[in-house]
C-alpha positions in Angstrom: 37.0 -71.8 -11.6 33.4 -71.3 -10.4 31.3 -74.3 -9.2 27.9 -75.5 -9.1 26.1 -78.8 -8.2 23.3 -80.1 -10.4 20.6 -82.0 -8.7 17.0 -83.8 -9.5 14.2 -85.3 -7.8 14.0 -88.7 -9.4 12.7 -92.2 -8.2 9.0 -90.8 -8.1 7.7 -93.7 -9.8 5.5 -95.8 -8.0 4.3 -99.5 -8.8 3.6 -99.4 -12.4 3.2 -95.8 -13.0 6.1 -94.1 -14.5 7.5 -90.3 -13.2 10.4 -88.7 -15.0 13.3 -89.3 -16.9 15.7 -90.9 -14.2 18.0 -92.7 -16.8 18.5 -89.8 -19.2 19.3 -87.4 -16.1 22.2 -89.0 -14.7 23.9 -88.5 -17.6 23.7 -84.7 -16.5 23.3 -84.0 -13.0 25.7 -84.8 -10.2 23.3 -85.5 -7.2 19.7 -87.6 -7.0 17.4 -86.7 -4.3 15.8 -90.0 -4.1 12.0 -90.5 -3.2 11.5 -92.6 -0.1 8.1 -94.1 -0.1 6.4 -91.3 1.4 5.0 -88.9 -1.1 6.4 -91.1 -4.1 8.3 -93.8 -4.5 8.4 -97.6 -3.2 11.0 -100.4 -2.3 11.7 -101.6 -5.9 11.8 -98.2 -7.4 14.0 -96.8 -4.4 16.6 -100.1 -4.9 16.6 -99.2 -8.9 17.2 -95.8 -8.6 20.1 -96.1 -6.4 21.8 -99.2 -8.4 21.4 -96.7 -11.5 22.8 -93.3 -9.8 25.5 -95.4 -8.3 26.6 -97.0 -12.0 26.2 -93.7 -12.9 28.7 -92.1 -10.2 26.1 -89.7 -9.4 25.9 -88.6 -5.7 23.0 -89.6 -4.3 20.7 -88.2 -1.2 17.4 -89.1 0.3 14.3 -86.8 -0.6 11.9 -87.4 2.3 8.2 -85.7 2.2 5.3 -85.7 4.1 3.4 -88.9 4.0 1.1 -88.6 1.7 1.3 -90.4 -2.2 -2.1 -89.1 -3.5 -1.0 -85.4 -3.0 2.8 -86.2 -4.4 4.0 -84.6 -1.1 2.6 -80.9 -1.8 0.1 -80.4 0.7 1.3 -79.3 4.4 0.1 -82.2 6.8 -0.3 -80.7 10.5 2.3 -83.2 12.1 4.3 -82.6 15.6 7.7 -81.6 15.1 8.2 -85.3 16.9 6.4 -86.5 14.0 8.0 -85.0 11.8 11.8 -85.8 13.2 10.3 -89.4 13.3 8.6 -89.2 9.7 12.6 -88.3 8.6 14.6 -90.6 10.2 12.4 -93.5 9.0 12.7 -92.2 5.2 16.5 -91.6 5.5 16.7 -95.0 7.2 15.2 -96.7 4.1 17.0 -95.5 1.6 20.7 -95.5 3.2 20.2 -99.3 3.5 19.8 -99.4 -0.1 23.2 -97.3 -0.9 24.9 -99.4 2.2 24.2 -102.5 -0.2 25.4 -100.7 -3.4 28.7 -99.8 -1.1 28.1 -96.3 -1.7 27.6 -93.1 0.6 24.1 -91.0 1.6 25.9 -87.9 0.7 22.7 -85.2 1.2 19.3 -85.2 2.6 16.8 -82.8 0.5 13.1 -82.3 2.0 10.2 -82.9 -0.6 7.6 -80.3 -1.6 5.6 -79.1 1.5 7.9 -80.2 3.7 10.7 -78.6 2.5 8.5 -75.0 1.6 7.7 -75.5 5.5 11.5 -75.9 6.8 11.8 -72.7 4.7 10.0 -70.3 6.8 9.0 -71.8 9.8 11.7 -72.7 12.6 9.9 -75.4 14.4 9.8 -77.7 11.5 13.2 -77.0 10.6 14.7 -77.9 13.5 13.4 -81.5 13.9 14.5 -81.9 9.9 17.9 -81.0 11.2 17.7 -83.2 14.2 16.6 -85.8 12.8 19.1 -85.6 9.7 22.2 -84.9 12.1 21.0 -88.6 14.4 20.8 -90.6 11.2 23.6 -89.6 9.1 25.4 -86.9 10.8 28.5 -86.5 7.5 25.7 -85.6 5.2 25.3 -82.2 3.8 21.7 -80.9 4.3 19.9 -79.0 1.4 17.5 -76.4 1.4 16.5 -73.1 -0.1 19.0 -70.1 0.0 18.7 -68.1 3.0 16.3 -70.2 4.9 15.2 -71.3 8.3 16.2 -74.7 7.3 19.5 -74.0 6.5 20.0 -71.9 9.6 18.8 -74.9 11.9 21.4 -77.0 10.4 24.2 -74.6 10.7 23.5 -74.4 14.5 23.0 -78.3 15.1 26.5 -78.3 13.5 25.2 -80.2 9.4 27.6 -79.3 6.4 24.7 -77.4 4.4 24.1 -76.3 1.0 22.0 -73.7 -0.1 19.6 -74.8 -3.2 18.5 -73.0 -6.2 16.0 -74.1 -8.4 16.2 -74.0 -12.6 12.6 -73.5 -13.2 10.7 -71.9 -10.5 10.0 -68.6 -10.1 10.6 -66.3 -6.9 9.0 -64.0 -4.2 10.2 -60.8 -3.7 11.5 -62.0 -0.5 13.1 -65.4 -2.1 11.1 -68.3 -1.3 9.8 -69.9 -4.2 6.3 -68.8 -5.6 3.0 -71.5 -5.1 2.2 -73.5 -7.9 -1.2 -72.3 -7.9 -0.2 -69.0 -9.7 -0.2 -69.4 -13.4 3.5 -68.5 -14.0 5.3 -70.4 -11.2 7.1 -73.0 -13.4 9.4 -72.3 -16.1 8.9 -74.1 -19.1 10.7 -72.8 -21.6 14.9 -73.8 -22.1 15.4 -69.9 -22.8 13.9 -68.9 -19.3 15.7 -71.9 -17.5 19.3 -71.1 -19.1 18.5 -67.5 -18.5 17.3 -67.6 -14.9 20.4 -71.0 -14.4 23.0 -68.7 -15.6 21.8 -65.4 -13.6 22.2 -67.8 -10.5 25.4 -68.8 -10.7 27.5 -66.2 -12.7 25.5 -63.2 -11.0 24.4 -64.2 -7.9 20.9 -63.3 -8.4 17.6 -63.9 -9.7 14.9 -62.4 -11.1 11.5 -61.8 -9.4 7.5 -63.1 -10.3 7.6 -59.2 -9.7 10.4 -58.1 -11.8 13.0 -57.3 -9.4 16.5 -58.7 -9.4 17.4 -60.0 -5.4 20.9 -61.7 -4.2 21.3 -65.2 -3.9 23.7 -67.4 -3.3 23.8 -71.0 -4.9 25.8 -74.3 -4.0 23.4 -76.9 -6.0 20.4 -76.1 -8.5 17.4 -78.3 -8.6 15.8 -79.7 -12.0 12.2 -81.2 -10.9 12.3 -84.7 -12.4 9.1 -84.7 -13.8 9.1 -81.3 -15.6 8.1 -81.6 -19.3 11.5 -82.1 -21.2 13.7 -82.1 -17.9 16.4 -84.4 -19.3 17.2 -82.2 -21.8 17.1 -79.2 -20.4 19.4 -80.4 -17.6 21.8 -81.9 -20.5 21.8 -78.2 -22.3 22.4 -76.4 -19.1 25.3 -78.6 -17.8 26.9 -77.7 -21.7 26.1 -74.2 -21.5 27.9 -73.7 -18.3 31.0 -75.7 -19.9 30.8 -72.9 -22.0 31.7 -70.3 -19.6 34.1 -72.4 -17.5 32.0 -73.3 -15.0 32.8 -76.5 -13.4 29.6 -79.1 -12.3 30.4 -81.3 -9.8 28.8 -82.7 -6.1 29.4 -81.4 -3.1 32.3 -82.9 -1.5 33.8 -83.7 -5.0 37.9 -82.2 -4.9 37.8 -79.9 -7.1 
């Protein structure tokens, strides 16, 4: 039976301003990248969000980002790869205490927004992600884009990796995801999520901003927790791949 993990950015609310659809998602995905207080996020809405992903059973992982809450995390801050490491560490710090008091585990750390489009491409910033990830909780798995410098630094420091896929954004030619800037860089509608979802895991592939079809290989696909209709789409997709015997599940779940 094939195999996919189903995960999505939640806890991105901050004070009294409301991001996403946590609740409804959990009910569909298998892991939570949790916001850490950096580009989203605070202490109450970091404790909620793990109390509810653990009642749930959903796995849950940390989503650090650069720190910055008026840009949501999506513009590259010029910070020393020491920085950086120490920018990580903190977040990942924060929010395992949170799952230590719910008695459950920090199964995967996922970078946020420009931070994780950096650790795609550039081998410097990569590297103190995956230092900085193996010091603080060694045992978890490490997420980032298919075929990317990130994933290659944490092979070599010795992480359990997972190479992520993403529902509704659309790719380069060379498989990095395209900048939200262009006009057609999110997927909106369900038809070009289940199609693009489905290419992904039962074909290994996905289709281009270009056209082209390129190779890629999934363990977990990402639903953005506060795209329009999210919650539903995620609920749809998890059916839809039922429907061809693929099994959803977290990484590190027996199958």
């Amino acid at each position: 039976m094939m195999r996919i993990d189903l995960n999505a950015d939640v806890g991105e609310s901050f004070g009294q301003f409301k991001v996403g659809e946590d609740e409804a998602l959990f009910s569909s995905i298998t892991s939570a990248n949790v916001a850490c207080g950096f580009h989203a996020g605070d202490f109450n809405v970091m404790q909620k969000t793990v109390e509810q992903a653990a009642r749930q059973k959903v796995s849950i992982g940390a989503h650090p980002g650069y720190p910055d809450l008026q840009g949501f995390g999506r513009r590259e801050l010029m910070m020393s790869p020491r920085e950086i490491y120490n920018a990580v560490v903190y977040q990942i710090g924060a929010l395992k205490q949170f799952c230590d008091i719910q008695g459950v585990t920090l199964n995967h750390v996922k970078p946020h927004g420009a931070l994780y489009n950096t650790a795609t491409i550039n081998r410097t910033v990569a590297d103190a992600i995956a230092e900085a990830v193996y010091d603080a909780v060694p045992n978890a798995y490490l997420y980032g884009l298919c075929n990317s410098e990130l994933l290659q630094a944490g092979n070599k420091i010795g992480l359990k990796t997972a190479g992520e896929a993403f529902a509704d954004r659309r790719y380069t030619a060379e498989g990095t995801l395209c900048s939200r800037l262009l006009p057609e860089a999110v997927l909106h509608t369900y038809e070009e999520i289940e199609k693009q979802v489905m290419d992904i895991v039962l074909n290994k592939q996905v289709q281009t901003i270009t056209g082209e079809m390129i190779s890629l290989q999934a363990d977990t696909i990402c639903f953005h927790g506060d795209g329009q209709g999210v919650a539903s789409h995620a609920r749809q997709i998890r059916r839809a791949l039922a429907s061809v015997n693929v099994r959803v599940s977290a990484l590190g779940d027996a199958i």
